[in-house]
DRENROVO-985669 format. One record per residue: x, y, z of N, C-alpha, C in turn. Coordinates in steps of 0.05 Angstrom, whole numbers, plus 5000, padded with zeros to 4 digits. Atoms other than C-alpha are relative to their C-alpha. Example, Ala and Ser with C-alpha at 12.3 -4.5 7.8 and 13.67 -1.06 7.14 Angstrom:
! DRENROVO-985669
501849765000524649105156501850245000 498449764999527349795143498550225014 
//
This chain:
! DRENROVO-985669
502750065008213111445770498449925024 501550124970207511315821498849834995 501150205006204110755839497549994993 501950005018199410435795497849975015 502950044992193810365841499250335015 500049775006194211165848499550144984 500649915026191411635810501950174992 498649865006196112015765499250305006 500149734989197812715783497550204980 502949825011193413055721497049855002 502850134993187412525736499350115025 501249924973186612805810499350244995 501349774992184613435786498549994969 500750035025181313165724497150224992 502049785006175413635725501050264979 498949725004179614255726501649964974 499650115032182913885656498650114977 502250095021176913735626500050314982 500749835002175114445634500950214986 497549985008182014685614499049964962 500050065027181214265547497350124981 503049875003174214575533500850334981 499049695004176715275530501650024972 497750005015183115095497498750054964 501050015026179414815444498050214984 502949885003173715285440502850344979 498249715006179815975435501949844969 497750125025184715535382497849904978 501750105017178615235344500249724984 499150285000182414525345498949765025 501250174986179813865375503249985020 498450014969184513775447499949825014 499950354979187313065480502550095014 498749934986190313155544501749765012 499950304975193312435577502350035012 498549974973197912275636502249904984 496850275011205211915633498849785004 500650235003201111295634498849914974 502250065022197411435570498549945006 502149954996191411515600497950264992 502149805004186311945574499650165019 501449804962185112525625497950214983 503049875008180712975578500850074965 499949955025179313215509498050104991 502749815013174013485455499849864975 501450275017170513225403500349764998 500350225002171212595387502549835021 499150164980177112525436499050055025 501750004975172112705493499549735006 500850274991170711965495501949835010 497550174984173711445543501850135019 498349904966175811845598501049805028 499250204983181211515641500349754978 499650305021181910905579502550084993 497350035017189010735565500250044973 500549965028190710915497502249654987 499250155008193210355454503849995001 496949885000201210275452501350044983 498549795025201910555385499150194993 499549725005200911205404502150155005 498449955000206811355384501150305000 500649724997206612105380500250085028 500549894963203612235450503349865009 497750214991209911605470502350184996 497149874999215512025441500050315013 499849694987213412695477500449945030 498950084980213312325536502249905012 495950084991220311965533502050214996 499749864998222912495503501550255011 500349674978220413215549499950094974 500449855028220613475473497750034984 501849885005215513895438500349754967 499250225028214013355372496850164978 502449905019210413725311499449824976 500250095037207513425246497950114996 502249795020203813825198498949804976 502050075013201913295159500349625003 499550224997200812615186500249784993 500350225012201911915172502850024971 497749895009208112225131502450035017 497450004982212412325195502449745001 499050264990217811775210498849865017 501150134980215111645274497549854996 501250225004209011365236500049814985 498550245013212410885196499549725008 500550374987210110155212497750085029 502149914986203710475249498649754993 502250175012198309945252497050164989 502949884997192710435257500950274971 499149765019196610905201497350084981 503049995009191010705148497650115000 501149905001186010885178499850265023 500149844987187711425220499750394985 501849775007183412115217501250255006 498049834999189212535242501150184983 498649865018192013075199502650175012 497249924983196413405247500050005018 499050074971199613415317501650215003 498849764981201713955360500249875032 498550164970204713525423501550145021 498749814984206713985485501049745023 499650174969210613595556498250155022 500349884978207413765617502649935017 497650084974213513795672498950075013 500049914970212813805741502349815014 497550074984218213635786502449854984 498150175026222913435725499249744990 500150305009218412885705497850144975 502150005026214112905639497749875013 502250114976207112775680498149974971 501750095018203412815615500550144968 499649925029201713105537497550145003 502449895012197913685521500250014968 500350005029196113555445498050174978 500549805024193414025386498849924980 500650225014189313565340498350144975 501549855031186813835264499349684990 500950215015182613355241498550024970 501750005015179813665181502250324983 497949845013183614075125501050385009 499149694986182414815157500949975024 498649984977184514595221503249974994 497950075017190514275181501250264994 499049765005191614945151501450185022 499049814973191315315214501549925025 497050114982196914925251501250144989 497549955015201014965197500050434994 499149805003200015685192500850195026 499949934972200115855268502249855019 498850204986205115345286502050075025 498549904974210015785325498150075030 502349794980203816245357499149765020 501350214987200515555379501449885014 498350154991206315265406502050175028 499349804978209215845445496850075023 502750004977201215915477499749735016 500350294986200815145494502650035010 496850134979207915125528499350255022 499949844979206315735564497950015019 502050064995199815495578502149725036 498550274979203214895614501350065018 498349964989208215225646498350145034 500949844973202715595692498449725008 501650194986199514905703501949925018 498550164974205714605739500550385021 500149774975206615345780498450015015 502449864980199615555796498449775004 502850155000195414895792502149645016 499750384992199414155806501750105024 498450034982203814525860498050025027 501850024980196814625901497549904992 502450095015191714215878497249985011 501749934998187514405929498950255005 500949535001187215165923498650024986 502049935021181115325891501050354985 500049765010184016105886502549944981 498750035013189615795852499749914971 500450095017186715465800497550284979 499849855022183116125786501950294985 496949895012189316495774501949964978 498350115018190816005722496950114974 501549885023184116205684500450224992 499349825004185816925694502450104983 497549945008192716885669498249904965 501050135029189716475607497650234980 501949855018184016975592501650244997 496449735007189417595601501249854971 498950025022192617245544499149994983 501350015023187617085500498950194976 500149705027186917485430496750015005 501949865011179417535433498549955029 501849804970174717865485498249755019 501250224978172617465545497850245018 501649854980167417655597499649775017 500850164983166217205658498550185026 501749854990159817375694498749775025 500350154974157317155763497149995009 502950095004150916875780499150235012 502149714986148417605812500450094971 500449865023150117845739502150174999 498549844999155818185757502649944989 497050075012162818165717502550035010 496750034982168117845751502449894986 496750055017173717755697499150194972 500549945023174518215636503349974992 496949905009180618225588500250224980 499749695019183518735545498949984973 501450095038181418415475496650035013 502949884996173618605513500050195005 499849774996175219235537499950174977 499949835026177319425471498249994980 502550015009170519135436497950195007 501449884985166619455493500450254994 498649695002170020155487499150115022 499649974973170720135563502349935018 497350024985175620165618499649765023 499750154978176619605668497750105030 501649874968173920085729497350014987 501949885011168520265676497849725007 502650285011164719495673501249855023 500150154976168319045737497050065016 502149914978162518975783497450054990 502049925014157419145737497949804994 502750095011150618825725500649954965 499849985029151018575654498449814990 503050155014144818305613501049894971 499450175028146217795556498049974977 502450065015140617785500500249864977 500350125021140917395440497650064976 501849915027138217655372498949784991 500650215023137716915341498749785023 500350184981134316555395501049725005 498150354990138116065431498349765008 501750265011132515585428500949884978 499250105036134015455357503449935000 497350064994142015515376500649955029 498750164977145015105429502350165011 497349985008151415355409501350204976 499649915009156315755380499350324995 500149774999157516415351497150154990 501849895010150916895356500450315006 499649684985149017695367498650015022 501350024975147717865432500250385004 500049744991145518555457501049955034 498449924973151518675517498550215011 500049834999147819095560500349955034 498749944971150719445627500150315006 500749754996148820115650498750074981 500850015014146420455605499750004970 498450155026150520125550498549884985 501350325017147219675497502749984967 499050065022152019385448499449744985 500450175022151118915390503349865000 498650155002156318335400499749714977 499650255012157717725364502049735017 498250194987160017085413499049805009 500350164981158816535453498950035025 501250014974154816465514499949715015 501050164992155915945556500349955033 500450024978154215715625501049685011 497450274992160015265672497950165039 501350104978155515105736499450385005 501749684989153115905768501250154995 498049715028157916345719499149954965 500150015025156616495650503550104988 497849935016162716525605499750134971 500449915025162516965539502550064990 496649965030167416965479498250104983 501149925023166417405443502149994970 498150165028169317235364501750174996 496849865014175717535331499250274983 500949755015171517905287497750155008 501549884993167518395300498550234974 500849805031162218765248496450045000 501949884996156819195264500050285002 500349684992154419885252499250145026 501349744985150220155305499049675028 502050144975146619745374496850094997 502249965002140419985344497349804991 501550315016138419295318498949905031 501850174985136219115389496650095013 503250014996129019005397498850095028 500849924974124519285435499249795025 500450154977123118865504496349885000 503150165000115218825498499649904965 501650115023115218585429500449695000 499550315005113917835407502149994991 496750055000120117485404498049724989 501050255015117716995344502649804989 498250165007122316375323500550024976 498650145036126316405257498850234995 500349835020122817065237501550245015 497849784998128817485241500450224989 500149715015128118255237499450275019 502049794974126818895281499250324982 499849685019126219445213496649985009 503149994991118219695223498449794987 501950205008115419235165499849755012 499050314990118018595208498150045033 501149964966115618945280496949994994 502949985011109019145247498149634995 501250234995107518405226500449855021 499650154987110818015279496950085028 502349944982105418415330497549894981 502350155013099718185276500349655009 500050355003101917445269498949945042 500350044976102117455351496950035012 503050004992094817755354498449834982 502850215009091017245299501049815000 498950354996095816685319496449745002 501250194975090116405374497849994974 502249945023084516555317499249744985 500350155034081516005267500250114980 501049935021080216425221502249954973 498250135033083516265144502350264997 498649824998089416705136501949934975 499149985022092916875067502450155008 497049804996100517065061500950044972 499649885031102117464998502250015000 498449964994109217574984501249834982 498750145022115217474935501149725012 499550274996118416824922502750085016 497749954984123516734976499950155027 500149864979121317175027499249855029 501350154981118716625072497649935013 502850014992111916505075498949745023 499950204981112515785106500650055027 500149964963115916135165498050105003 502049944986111016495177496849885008 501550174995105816005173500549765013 499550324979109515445219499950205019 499349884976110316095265496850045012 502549954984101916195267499549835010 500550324997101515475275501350015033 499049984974106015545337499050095020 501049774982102416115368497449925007 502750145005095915725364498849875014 501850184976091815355403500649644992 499650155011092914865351502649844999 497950135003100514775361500749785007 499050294997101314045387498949834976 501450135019097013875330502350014971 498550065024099113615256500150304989 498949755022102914285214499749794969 498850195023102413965144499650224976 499349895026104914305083499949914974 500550185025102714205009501350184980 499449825022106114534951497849964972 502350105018099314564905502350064966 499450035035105014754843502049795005 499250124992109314174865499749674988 500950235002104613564855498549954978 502050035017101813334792497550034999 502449985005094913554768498049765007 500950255007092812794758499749965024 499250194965095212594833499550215022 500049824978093913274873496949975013 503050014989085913094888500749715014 499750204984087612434912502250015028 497749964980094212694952498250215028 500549914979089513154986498549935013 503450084992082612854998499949685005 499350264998085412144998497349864983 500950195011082211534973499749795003 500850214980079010864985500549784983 499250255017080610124968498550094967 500650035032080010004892498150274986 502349795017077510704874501650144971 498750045025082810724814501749874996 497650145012087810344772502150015019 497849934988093810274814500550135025 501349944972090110494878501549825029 499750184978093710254942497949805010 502250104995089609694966498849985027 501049894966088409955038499050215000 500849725001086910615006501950195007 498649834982089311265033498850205015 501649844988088511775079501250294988 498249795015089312465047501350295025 498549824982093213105068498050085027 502249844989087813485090498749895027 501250114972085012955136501849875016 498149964984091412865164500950235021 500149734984091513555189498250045018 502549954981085113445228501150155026 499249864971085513835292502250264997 496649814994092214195269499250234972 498949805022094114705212500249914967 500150145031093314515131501550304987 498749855009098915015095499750034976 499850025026097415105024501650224986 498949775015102715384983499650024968 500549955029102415644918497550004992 503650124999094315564925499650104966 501249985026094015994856500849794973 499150255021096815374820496849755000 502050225006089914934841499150014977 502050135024086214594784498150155009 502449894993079515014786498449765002 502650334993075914214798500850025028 500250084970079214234864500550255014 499949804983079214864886496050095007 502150014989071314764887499749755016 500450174969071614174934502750135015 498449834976076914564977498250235007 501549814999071415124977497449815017 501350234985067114515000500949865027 499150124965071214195057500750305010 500649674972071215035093498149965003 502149905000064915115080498149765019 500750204991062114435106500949845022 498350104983067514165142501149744998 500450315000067913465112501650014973 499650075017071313165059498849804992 501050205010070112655010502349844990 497150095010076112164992498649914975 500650055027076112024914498649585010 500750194995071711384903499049905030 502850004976067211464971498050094996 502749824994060411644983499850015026 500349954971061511795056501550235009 498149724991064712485075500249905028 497950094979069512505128500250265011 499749784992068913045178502550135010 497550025003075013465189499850265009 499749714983077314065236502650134999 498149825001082414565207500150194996 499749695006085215165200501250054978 498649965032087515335124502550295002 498149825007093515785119500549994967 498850015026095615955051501550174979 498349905007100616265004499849984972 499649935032101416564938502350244996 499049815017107216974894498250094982 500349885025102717164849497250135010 502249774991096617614842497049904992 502150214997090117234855497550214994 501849795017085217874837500350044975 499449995037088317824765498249644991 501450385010086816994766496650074999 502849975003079917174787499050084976 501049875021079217724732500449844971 499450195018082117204687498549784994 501750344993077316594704502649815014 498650194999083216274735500349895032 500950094978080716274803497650075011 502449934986074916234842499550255021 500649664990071916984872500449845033 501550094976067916504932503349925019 498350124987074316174950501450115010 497249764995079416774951498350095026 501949914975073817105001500949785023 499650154977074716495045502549875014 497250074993081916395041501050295010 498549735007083317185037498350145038 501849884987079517275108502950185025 499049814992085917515145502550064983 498149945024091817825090501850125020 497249874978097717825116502250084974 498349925018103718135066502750025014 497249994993110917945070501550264992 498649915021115718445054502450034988 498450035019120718385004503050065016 496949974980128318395036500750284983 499949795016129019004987499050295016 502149784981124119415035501349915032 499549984980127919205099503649974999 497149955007135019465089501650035024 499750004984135119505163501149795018 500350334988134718755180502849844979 497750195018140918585123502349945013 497550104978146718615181498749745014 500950214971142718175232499249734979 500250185010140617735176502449824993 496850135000147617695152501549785019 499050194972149717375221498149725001 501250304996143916945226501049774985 498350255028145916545160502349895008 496450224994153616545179498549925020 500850224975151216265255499049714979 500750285010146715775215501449804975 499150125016150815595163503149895009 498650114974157115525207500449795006 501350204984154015105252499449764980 502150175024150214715200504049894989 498450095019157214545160503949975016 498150054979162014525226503350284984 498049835013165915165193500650165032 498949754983169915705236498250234992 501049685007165416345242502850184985 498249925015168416765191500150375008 501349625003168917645196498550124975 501649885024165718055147499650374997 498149725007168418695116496950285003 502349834998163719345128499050104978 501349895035164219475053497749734988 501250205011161318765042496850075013 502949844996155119005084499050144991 500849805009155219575059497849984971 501750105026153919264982498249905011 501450174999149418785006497050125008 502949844988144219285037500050154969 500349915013145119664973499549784975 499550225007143619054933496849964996 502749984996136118934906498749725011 501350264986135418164930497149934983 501550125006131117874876498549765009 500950204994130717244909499750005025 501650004981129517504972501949795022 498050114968132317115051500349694977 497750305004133116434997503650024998 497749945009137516824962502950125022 498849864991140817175013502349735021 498050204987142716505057501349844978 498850155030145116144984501550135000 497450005014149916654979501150075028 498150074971152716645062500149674997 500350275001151815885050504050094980 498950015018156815974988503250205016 498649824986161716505025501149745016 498650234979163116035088501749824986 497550215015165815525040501850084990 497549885025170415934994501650205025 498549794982172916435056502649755019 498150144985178616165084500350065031 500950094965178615805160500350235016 500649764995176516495203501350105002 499949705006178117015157498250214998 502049885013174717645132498949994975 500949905029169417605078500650274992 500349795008171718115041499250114969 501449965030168718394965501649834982 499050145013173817954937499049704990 502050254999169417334957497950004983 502450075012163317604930499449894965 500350085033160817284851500050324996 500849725016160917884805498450194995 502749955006155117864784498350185017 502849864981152918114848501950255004 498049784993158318594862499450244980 500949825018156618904795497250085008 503749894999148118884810500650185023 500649764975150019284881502150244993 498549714999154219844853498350255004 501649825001151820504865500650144971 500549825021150021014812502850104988 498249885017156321214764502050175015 497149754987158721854807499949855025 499350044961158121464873501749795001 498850255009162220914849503149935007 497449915001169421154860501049795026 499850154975170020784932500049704984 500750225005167620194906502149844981 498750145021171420084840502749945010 497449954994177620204876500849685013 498650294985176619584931499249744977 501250185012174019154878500150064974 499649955031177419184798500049754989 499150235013176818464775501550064971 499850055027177918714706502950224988 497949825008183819164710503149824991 497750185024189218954654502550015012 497350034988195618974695500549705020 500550254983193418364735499750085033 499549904957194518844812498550144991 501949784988189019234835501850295006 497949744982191619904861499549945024 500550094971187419614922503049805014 497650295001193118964918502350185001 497849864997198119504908501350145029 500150024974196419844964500949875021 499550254977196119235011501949964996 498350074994202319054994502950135009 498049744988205819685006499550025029 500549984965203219675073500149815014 499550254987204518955089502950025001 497449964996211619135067501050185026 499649874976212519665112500049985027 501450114975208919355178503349774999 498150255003214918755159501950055005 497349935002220319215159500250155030 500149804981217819635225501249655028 500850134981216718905264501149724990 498750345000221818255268497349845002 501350124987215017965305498249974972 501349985016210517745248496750055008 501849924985204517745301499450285006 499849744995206118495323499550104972 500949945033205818615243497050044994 503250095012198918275232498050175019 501249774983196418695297500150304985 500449665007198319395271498349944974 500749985024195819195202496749925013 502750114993188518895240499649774984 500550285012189018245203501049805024 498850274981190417535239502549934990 497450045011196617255228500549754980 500350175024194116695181499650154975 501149815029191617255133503550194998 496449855002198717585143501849794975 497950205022202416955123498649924966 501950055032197316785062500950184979 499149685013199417605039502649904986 497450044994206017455048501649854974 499050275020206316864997499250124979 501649945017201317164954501950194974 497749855003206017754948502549964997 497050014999212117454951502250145008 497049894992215417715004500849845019 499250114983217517195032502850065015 496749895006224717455036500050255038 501149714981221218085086501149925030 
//
């Protein structure tokens, strides 16, 4: 052991750790605590990122017995092992499993690389990866004491140890150098890319992001790879470790064509995600009457997003530091919607705050006033809303003093406001002054183009949003989904990737199995085109096995019988080897 006023052997190169545990975590999709033989913290991820260098308490008994030990110590489901038996911290500990590797160097146990599922899919995906994970972390280690603790100050040594690590890794790496040029590829990118090594080393390579990484920090998005005169449509990670970018790209991969990337001079608007012509066509409008006052109407079904597009003119505006404020006119009671907008002054009714208020409208001064649903106003206040354009002033209920007021009216209707007119149910003067620039969403039904890239956006944001594993997604499931009429339009469409992420098990493929019925049935095609379809997808066939299920399991058998290796199996078959073992059980071959 060395002395304590020395830093332990993995703390002197604690960077190159940290950096280490980063990765680890980022390729396994498990949180990662690395500490010395002193039980010292040397690095980690999520929540064990904290306390770097802090002794750990001395009933961490786990890390303690890998270190006395030199032995690899598993538990799949914690707080159940012996070793935590008369734990103080048992109670409340957030642990679900442990994957505990030795580090050796010079026959001493110097520290613990650990494997940490804190949450039931990570849980899962130990226990179903437990060999795979455990043969990668020991072999992982084995090149730290070779290539890294035997020279700790070889910088070319330490990248020898990333090289060996990205060479191993199942899914496609790229490491790119601050001229732009690509100085590490592995074969799981080569084989995404559908290029050769000599073909892309050295190469200029341009990263673009479909979902603007403004809005994402992080995590899995599409990026148009482009390098000569390549452009591909990826799905990965971008991230930047001091004057190299690093890209991972994900496990799955699922895209028709690279024709989804946008053209270079068009506006690149936030959150309105799309490049089919009806999306290019408006996004160049919204960009030219952003700067504009003038009153601007957005027509369009329910769901299609009218709000984005009206926080996006708001953005583009002269107006953008100013108040955005949004009113849902079918939302707010009849009784309370003239006071909510025009506000009101001490004691000017029953139950009147006694300071008064200030209403929407003159809240928005300077900035943007959004009205949605406008064909829901009361016809009493849609002539003082015809009054504060026209004038510029309001009146709060119970004043005689108008209140001058400088906005810009955006506003939104599903429904058809030339019928209300012809009806008496809205005012001609008003539509004229709301209707001065018409903008028209259109319907996700009319952009069959934009349903892959949308698809991604959702998983990214729903993902992210709900701390899931990006999941794959089968080409037949795209396939329905563009064939698919989308009544409810981008709500509907993230409600049901919202709904997916949860029910797909920790990253697998969505495949038609996932989808509700309901919808599976509304996107069939026509009678004779159907034959494909019914085949991957029979819920209702009376034998209880699909012929699809039949199938699969004739060919899971076979792959089982060709390959001792259950990994080499799940390769030829293109599944992971969690979706292998899942089969496996499902089927009952365990025996195979």
């Amino acid at each position: 052991m060395m002395p304590s006023n020395t830093l332990s052997v993995l703390m002197q190169i604690q960077p190159t750790i940290q950096r280490f545990a980063r990765m680890l975590s980022s390729v396994l999709q498990l949180d990662v605590e690395i500490v010395d033989e002193a039980l010292c913290r040397v690095a980690g991820t999520g929540a064990y990122g904290k306390s770097i260098g802090r002794k750990l308490n001395a009933d961490s008994r786990l890390l303690r017995y890998v270190l006395e030990t030199k032995k690899e110590k598993v538990v799949t489901h914690s707080r159940f092992d012996p070793l935590c038996e008369g734990c103080v911290n048992k109670d409340n500990c957030k642990e679900k499993a442990f994957l505990g590797t030795p580090v050796i160097y010079q026959n001493t146990c110097v520290g613990v690389i650990s494997l940490i599922a804190v949450t039931h899919e990570q849980q899962e995906r130990i226990a179903d990866n437990l060999h795979a994970f455990s043969d990668y972390v020991r072999h992982v280690s084995s090149i730290f004491v070779s290539r890294l603790l035997d020279d700790q100050s070889g910088n070319d040594n330490i990248r020898k140890v990333f090289l060996t690590m990205i060479e191993n890794m199942d899914q496609g790496v790229l490491v790119v150098g601050q001229d732009n040029q690509v100085k590490m590829v592995n074969q799981a990118a080569l084989k995404v890319l559908g290029v050769t090594q000599a073909n892309i080393l050295g190469k200029n390579v341009h990263f673009r992001p479909l979902t603007f990484e403004r809005n994402f920090t992080s995590g899995h998005m599409q990026h148009v790879v482009s390098f000569d005169d390549n452009s591909e449509l990826i799905i990965g990670q971008l991230h930047t470790i001091q004057d190299q970018q690093l890209f991972l790209m994900a496990f799955h991969q699922s895209h028709s064509s690279s024709t989804l990337a946008p053209v270079q001079d068009e506006p690149q608007i936030e959150h309105l995600v799309g490049e089919c012509r009806p999306m290019r066509i408006l996004k160049n409008l919204i960009s030219r009457i952003a700067p504009s006052p003038s009153s601007v109407l957005i027509v369009g079904e329910s769901g299609t997003g009218k709000e984005v597009v009206a926080r996006a003119i708001h953005k583009l505006s002269d107006r953008k530091s100013k108040p955005f404020i949004a009113i849902n006119c079918a939302a707010i009671p009849e009784q309370l919607l003239e006071s909510e907008l025009f506000g009101y002054v001490k004691g000017a009714f029953t139950g009147a705050s006694a300071n008064g208020k200030t209403g929407l409208v003159q809240a928005a001064n300077h900035g943007t006033l959004f009205l949605d649903e406008i064909g829901d106003m009361p016809l009493t206040l849609q002539a003082k809303l015809l009054r504060a354009i026209e004038a510029r002033e309001i009146q709060p209920v119970g004043s005689s003093n108008p209140v001058s007021v400088d906005i810009r009216i955006i506003s939104a209707t599903n429904q058809n406001l030339e019928q209300f007119i012809a009806d008496g149910k809205f005012r001609e003067d008003l539509y004229y002054r709301l209707n001065v620039i018409p903008l028209r969403l259109p319907p996700l039904r009319e952009r069959q183009e934009d349903i892959e890239l949308l698809i991604h956006y959702f998983l990214h944001l729903h993902t992210r949003r709900l701390d899931l594993v990006y999941p794959g997604i089968a080409p037949e499931v795209i396939a329905l989904l563009k064939r698919y009429r989308w009544p409810g339009n981008l709500r509907e469409l993230s409600n049901l990737i919202e709904y997916l992420v949860n029910v797909v098990p920790s990253g697998e493929v969505i495949d038609l199995s996932f989808l509700p019925p309901n919808l599976v049935n509304s996107g069939r095609l026509p009678e004779q085109e159907t034959a494909s379809v019914t085949v991957l997808y029979n819920p209702k066939e009376e034998e209880g096995v699909t012929p699809l299920e039949e199938m699969e399991k004739q060919m899971i058998r076979e792959a089982l019988s060709r390959y001792s290796n259950k990994k080499q199996a799940a390769d030829e078959l293109g599944i992971g080897i969690a979706t292998l073992y899942r089969k496996i059980k499902k089927y009952e071959l365990m025996s195979a």
